[in-house]
C-alpha positions in Angstrom: 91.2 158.7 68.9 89.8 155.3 67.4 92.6 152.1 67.3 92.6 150.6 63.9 91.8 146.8 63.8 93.8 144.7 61.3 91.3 142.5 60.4 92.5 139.3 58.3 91.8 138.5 54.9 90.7 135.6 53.0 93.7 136.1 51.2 96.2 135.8 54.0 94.8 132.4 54.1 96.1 129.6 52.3 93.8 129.0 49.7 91.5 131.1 51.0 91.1 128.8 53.7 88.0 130.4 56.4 89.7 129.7 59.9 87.0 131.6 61.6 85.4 127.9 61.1 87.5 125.2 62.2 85.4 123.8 64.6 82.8 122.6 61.2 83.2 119.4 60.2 84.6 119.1 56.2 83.3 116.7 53.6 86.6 114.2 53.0 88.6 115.1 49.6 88.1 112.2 47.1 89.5 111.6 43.9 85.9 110.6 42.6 83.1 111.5 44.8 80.5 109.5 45.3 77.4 109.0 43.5 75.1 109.3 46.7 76.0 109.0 49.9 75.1 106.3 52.8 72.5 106.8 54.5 73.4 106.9 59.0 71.1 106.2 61.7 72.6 106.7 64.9 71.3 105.2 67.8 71.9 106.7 71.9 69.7 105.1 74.4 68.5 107.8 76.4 70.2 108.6 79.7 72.2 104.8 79.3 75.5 107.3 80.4 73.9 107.8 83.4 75.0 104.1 85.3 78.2 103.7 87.4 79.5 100.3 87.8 81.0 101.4 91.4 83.9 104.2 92.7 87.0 102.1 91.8 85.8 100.0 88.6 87.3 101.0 85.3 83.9 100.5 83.4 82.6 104.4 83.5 79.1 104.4 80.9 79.8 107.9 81.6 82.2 108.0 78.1 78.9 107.9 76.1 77.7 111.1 77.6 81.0 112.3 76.5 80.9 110.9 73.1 77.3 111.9 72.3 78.0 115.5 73.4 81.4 115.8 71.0 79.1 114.2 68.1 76.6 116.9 68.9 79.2 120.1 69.5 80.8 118.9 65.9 77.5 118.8 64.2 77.5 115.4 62.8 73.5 115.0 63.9 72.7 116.6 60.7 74.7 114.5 58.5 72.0 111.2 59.9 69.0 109.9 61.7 69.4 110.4 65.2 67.1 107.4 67.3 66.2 107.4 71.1 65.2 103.3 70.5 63.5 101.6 73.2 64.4 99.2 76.0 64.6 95.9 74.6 62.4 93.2 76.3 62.8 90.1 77.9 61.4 87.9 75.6 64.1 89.3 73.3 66.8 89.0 75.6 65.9 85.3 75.7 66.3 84.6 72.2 70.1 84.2 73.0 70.3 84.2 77.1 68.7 81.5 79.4 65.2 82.5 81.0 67.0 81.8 84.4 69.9 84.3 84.0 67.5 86.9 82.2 65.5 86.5 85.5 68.4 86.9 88.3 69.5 90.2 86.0 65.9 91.3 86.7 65.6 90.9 90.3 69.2 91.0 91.8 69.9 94.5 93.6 72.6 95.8 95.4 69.8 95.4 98.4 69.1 91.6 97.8 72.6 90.5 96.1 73.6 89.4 99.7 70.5 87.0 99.3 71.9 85.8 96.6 75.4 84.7 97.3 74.3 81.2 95.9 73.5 82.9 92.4 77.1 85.0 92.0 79.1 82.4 91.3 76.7 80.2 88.5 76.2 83.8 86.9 80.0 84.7 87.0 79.2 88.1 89.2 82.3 89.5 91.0 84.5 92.3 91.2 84.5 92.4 87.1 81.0 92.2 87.0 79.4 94.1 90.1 75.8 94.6 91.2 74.6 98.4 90.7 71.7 100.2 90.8 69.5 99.6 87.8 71.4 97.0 86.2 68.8 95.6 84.4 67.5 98.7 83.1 71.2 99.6 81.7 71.4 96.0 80.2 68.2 96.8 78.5 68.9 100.1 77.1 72.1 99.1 75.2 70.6 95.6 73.8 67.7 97.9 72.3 69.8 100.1 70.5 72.1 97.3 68.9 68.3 95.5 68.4 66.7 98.5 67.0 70.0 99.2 64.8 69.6 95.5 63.5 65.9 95.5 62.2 67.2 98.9 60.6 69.7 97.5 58.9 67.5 94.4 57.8 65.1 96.3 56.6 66.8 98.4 54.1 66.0 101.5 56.4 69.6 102.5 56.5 73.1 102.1 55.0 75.3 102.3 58.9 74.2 101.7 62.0 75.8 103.5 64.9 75.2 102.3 68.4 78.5 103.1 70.8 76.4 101.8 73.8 76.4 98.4 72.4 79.8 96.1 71.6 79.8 94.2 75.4 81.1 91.1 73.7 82.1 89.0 76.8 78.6 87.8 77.4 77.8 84.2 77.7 74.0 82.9 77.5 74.4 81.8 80.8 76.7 84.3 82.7 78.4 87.8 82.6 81.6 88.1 81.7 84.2 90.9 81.5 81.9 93.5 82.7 79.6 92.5 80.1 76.0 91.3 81.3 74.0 91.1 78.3 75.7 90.3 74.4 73.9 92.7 72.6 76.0 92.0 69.2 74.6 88.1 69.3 71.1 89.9 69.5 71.9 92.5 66.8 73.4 89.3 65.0 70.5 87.2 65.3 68.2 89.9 64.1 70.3 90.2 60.9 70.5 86.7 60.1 66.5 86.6 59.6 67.3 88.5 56.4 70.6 88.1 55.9 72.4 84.3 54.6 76.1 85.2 55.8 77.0 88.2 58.5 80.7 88.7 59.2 81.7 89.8 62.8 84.7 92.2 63.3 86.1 92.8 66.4 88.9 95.3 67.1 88.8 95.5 70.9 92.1 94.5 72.5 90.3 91.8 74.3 89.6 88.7 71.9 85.6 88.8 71.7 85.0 85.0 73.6 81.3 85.3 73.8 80.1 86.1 70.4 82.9 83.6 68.9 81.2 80.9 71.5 77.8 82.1 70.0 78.1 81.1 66.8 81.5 78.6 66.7 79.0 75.8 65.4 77.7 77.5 62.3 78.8 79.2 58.7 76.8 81.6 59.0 78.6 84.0 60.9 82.0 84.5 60.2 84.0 85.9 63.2 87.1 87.7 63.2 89.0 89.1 66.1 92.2 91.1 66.3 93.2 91.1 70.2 95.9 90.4 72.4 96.6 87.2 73.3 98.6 86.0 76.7 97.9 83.4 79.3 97.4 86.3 82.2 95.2 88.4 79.8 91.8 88.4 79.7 89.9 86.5 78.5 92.6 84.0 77.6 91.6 82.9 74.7 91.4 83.5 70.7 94.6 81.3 69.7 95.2 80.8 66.0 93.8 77.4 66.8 90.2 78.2 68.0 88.7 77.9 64.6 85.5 76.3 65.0 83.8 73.2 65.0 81.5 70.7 63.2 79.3 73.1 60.9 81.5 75.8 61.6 84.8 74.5 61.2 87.3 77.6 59.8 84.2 80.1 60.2 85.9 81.2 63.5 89.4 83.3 62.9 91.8 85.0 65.4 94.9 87.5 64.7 96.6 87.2 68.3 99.1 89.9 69.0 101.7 91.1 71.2 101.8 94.1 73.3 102.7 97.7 71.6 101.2 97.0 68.0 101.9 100.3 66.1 99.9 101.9 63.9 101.8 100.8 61.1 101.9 97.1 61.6 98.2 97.0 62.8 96.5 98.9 59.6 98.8 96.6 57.5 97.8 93.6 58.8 94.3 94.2 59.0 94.1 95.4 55.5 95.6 92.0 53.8 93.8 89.6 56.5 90.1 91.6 56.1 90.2 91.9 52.0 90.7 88.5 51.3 88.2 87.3 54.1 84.9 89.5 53.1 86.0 88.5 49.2 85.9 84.6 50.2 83.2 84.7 52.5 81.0 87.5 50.9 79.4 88.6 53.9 75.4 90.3 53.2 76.2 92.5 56.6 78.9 93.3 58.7 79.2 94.2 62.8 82.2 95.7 63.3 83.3 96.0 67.1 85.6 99.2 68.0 86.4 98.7 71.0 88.1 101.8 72.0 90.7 100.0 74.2 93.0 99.0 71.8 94.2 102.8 72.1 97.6 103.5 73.1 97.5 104.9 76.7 94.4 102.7 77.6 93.9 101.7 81.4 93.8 98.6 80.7 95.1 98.2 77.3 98.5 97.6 76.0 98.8 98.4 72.4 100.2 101.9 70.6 97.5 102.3 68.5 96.4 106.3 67.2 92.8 107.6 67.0 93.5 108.0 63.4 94.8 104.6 62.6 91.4 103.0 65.1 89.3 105.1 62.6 91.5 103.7 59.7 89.5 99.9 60.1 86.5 101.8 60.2 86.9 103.7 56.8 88.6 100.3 55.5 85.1 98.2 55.8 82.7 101.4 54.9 84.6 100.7 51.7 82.9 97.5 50.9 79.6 99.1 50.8 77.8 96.5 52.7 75.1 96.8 55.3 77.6 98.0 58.2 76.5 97.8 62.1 78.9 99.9 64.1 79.4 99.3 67.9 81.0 100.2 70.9 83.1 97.7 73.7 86.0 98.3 76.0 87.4 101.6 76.5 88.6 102.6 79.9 90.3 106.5 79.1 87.3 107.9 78.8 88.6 111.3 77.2 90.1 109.3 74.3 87.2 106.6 73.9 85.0 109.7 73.1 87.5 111.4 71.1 87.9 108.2 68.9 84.4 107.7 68.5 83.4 110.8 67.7 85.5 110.7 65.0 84.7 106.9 64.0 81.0 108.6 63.8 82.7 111.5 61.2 84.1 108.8 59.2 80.9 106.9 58.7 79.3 110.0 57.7 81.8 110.6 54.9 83.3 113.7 56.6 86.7 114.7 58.0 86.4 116.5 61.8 89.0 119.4 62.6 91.5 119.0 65.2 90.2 121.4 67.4 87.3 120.1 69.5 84.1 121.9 69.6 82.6 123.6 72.8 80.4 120.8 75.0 79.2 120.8 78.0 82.4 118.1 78.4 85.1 120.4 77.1 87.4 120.5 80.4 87.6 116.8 80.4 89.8 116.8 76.9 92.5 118.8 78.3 95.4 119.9 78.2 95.8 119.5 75.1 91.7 119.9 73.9 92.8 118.1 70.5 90.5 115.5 68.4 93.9 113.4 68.1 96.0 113.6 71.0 99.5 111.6 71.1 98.4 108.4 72.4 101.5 106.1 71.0 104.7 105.3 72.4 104.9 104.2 75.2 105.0 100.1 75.2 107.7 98.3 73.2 106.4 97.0 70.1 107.2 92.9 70.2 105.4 92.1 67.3 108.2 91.5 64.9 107.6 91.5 61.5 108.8 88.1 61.0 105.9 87.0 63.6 103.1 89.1 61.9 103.7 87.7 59.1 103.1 84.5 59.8 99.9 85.0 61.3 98.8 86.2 57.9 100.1 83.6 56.0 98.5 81.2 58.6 95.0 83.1 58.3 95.7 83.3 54.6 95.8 79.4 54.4 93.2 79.1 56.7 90.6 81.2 54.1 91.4 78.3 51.5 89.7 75.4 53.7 86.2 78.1 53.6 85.8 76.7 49.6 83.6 79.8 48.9 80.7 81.5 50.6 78.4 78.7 52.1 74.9 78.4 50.8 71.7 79.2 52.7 68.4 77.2 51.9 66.1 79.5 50.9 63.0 79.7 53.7 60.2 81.6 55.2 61.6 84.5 57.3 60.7 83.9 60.9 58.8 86.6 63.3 60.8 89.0 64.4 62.7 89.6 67.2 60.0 91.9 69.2 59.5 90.1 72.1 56.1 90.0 72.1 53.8 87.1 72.3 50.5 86.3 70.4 48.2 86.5 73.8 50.0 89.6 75.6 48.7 92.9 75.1 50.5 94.9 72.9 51.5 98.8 72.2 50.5 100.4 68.5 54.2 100.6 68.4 54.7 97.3 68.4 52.0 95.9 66.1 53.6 98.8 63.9 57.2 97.2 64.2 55.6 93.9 63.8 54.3 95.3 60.2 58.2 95.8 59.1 57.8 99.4 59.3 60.8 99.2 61.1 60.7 102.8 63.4 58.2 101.1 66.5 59.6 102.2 69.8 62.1 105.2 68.8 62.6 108.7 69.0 63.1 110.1 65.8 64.3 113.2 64.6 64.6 113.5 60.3 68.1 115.2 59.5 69.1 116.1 55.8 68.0 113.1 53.5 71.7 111.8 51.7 70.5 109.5 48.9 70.4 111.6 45.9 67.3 111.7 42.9 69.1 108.9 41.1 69.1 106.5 43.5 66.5 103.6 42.5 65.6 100.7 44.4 66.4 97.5 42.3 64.7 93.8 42.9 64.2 92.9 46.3 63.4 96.5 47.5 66.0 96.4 50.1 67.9 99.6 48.9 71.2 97.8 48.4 71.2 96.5 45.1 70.8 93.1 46.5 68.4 90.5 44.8 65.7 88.6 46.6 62.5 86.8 46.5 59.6 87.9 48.3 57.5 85.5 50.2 53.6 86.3 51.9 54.1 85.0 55.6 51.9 85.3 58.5 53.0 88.3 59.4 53.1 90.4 55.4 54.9 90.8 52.6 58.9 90.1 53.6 62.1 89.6 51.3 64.3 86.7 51.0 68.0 87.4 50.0 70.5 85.0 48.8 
């Protein structure tokens, strides 16, 4: 005798809800949707997961294994252009770092580094920063992605620019720093200013981002802004509400210090009302934004109480602005719930909404026990931000904006070469006299998802996709436009 099965019904469903699908990614509800959506490129050096920093360091590359297979398992690769880019070179890794440094990074191994006990301490290497195998190939591999995202971006080629293998913000042009070697965001940065007058730098690691604020603390181009914790015996002890900048740069430089256990609540708040004020005054072309995952509740290292969802929240925030948007990685030291928060940082650039439940991956007993996109991560520091004292540091940074007088001005020149690395008696690959031609896709693995811009969508003057104006110029090197 045959057992009936009670199969369920769409209608026992609330409305008629198919849970045989949870796993699939849902566009997000919106009151008006949008006209077309941004176009993503999304950019994951290949086998850059595949470094260890050493047994006992808290820097594991191995999260980005973890977060490229939860963007896979969710099927967000066919919601954007997914690159492979290519290593960047040293001739571009010079265009911020000195040629002396650049060259230690390329010959120091764990086989010669006690050789080269004389080097450690003018290049900062320690216990933060160890020696590994392949170290300059890893220092590479990230720079190129947050290069390659860049020239994307400047190019018109894309809307967001994903690179979670990027965001090592410590670096100084002489010397590692916070187990940062090479500062791939001053690269990225650099890249965008050739087309870009005014790029504003977000950073929302809990570690106030020293290196790209020392970078650029001398101009008005880039506008830097980092919410972090701030102590004297907490790394990198600095980013006080006075570091504002200097000569040229004077107030282009601000810092939201904070106290340990931030809530979700406070945080979102406060970054709202000091970031809405700031890209209105400043009117930023591009943005980087820096999501360092350690500003999690439940960190290693970290002490704030923040929620996946709230993380994400910053992210959605500046999507809203509609701006050229490079998105990178940083700190992150749990790695389950860096790659659960970046996963879902890479839904919410793409416009959709992930379900709780995780996907399967070649990862999935890593998530447990609890195998949740948002598992409870608050709690479990006292929150000793009053709201007295937060406050007052957006009043401060309120007053602050008012010494910027407007967005600064940018004198209107011819672009200069790019950022390839290559030099006018070396051989060259097709790929890069391609690149070198602005089409923009030299050195990367490409593989064409659905196409988001819709029929409407028309290109207005300056060709950039954006709605931006420009002037074009004929340079050495083609046809390039000029914005303002």
């Amino acid at each position: 005798m045959s057992t009936l099965v009670d199969y369920p019904t769409f209608s026992e469903s609330p409305f008629f809800f198919d849970r045989r699908n949870l796993h699939i990614p849902q566009e997000e509800a919106k009151h008006i949707q949008d006209h077309s959506k941004p176009t993503v490129s999304y950019y994951f050096p290949k086998d850059v997961g595949n470094y260890h920093y050493g047994e006992r360091h808290p820097m594991r590359p191995h999260r980005l294994m973890l977060t490229n297979n939860l963007v896979l398992g969710y099927g967000l690769h066919n919601n954007m252009d997914m690159y492979n880019p290519r290593k960047a070179t040293e001739d571009e890794l010079r265009e911020f770092h000195d040629a002396d440094y650049v060259e230690f990074l390329k010959r120091v191994t764990p086989k010669n580094a006690q050789q080269l006990t004389k080097d450690y301490t003018m290049y900062n290497i320690g216990d933060d920063c160890p020696i590994f195998h392949d170290l300059f190939n890893f220092c590479k591999q990230y720079a190129g992605g947050s290069l390659a995202a860049g020239r994307k971006l400047s190019q018109g080629g894309t809307d967001i620019a994903i690179n979670w293998s990027g965001g090592l913000h410590h670096a100084k042009k002489g010397e590692a720093s916070g187990f940062c070697y090479v500062n791939d965001i001053v690269l990225a940065i650099l890249e965008l200013l050739r087309y870009h007058p005014r790029v504003l730098y977000i950073d929302i690691d809990i570690h106030h981002g020293d290196g790209v604020q020392e970078a650029f603390y001398l101009s008005n181009r880039v506008l830097t802004v980092s919410f972090h914790k701030y102590a004297v015996d907490f790394f990198p002890g600095t980013g006080n509400l006075s570091e504002i900048g200097s000569n040229l740069g004077k107030h282009f430089a601000i810092n939201v210090p904070l106290l340990d256990g931030i809530d979700d609540e406070s945080y979102i708040s406060l970054f709202k009302s000091v970031m809405e004020p700031t890209i209105t005054t400043y009117r930023p072309s591009a943005i980087v934004l820096q999501c360092g995952a350690d500003s999690l509740g439940c960190d290693r290292l970290g002490t704030f109480n923040l929620s996946i969802a709230a993380h994400g929240e910053c992210v959605r925030f500046i999507k809203t602005f509609g701006l050229p948007l490079l998105v990178l990685g940083g700190g992150g030291y749990r790695q389950s719930s860096v790659s659960r928060c970046w996963a879902y940082e890479t839904g919410v650039c793409n416009g959709v909404e992930l379900p709780k439940e995780l996907p399967p991956n070649n990862y999935y007993e890593f998530f447990g026990p609890d195998y949740s996109l948002h598992p409870p991560l608050s709690g479990h520091i006292q929150n000793l931000n009053t709201r007295q004292s937060l406050e007052r540091i957006r009043v401060s940074i309120r007053e602050k904006l008012r010494y910027l007088n407007g967005a600064p001005s940018v004198q209107m020149q011819e672009i200069p070469p790019d950022l390839q690395g290559f030099l006018e008696s070396e051989e060259r690959k097709q790929e890069e006299v391609d690149e070198e031609m602005n089409n923009g896709t030299a050195g990367e693995d490409r593989s064409d998802g659905p196409q988001k811009r819709n029929e409407y969508f028309d290109l207005e003057v300056g060709g950039d996709g954006h709605g931006a104006s420009g002037v074009e110029q004929q340079t050495s090197r083609g046809k390039r436009t000029i914005r303002f």
